[in-house]
C-alpha positions in Angstrom: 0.0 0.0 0.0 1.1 3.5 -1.0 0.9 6.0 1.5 -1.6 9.0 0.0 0.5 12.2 -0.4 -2.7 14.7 -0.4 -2.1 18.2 -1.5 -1.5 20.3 2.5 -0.3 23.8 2.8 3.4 23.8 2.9 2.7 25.7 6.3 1.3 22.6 8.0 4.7 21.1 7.3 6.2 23.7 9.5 3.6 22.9 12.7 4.5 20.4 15.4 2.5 17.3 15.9 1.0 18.7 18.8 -0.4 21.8 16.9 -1.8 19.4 13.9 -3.6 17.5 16.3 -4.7 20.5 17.8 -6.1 21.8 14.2 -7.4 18.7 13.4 -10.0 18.4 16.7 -10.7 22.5 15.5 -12.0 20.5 12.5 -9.0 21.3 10.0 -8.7 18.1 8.0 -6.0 19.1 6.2 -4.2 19.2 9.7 -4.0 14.9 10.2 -3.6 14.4 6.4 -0.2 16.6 7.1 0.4 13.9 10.2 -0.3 10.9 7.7 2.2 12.0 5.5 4.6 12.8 7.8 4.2 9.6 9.9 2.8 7.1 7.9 5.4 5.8 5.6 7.0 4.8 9.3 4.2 3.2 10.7 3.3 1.0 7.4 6.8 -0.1 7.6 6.6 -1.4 11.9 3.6 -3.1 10.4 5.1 -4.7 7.5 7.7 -6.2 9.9 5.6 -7.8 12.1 3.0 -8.6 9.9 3.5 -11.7 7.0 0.5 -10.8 4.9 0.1 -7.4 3.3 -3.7 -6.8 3.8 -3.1 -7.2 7.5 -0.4 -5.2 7.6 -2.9 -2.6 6.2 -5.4 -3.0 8.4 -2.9 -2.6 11.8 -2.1 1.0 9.9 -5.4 1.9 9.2 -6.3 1.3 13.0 -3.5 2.4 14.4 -4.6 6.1 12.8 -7.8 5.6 13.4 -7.0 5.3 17.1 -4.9 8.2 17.0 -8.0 10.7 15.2 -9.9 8.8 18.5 -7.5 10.0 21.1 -6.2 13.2 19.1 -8.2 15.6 21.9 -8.0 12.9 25.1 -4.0 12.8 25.4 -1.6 16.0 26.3 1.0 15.2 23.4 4.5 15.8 23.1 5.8 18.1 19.9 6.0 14.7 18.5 4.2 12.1 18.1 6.1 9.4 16.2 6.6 7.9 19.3 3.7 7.1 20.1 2.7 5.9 16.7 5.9 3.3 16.7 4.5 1.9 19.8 0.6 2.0 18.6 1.8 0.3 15.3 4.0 -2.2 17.0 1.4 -3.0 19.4 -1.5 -2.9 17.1 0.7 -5.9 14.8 1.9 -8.1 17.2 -2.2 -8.4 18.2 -3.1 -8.9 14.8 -0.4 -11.7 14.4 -1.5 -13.5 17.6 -5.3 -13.0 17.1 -4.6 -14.5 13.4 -2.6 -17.8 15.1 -4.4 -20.7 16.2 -5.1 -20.9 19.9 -4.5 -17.1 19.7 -6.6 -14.6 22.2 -9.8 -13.7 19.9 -9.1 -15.4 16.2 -9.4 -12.1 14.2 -7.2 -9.7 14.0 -6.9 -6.7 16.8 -9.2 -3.9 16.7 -8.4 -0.5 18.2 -10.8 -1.0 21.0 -7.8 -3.4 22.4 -5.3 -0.8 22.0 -6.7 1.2 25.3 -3.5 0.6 27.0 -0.9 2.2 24.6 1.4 5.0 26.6 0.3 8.1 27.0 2.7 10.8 25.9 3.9 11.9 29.3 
């Protein structure tokens, strides 16, 4: 999968993490696309190492933003956040990949709902 490189301002390039997420709960889109690109090459590629299969290596980065637009007004973040989206990713694979093994904890791959106790940015 091909991370997306929308069209953003140049100037969102220039804004912290924290400020994005902060423009993106003011309801600036734009804001988390700017996060995506600048993050999510990264987290596709901690999925890609823990994951075998491609399509679920997809779906652990699809949640693991998707958890991230959840929590994006809930945490006090740091200036960045690729961090946090290492250890989301990471943790967010290694469920899929037991939740895909026999005998594993729930026999489908790891929602986001399960990722409730990733690290807050302190």
């Amino acid at each position: 999968m091909a991370v997306d490189r929308p069209n953003v301002p140049a100037a969102d390039d220039e804004l912290s993490d924290r400020e994005l997420l902060r423009r993106f709960q003011a309801g600036h889109e734009a804001a988390f696309a700017a996060i995506l690109r600048r993050h999510g090459t990264m987290v596709l590629r901690v999925c890609r190492r823990v994951l075998p299969r491609h399509e679920d290596a997809e779906d652990a980065f699809q949640a693991t933003f998707l958890v991230l637009a959840r929590k994006a007004g809930s945490v006090a973040w740091h200036d960045s956040i690729a961090a946090w989206l290492h250890a989301a990713a990471h943790r967010l694979a290694r469920e899929a990949r037991r939740g895909a093994r026999p005998g594993g904890t729930s026999g489908r791959p790891a929602g986001p709902r399960r990722l409730g106790a990733t690290p807050s940015p302190s």
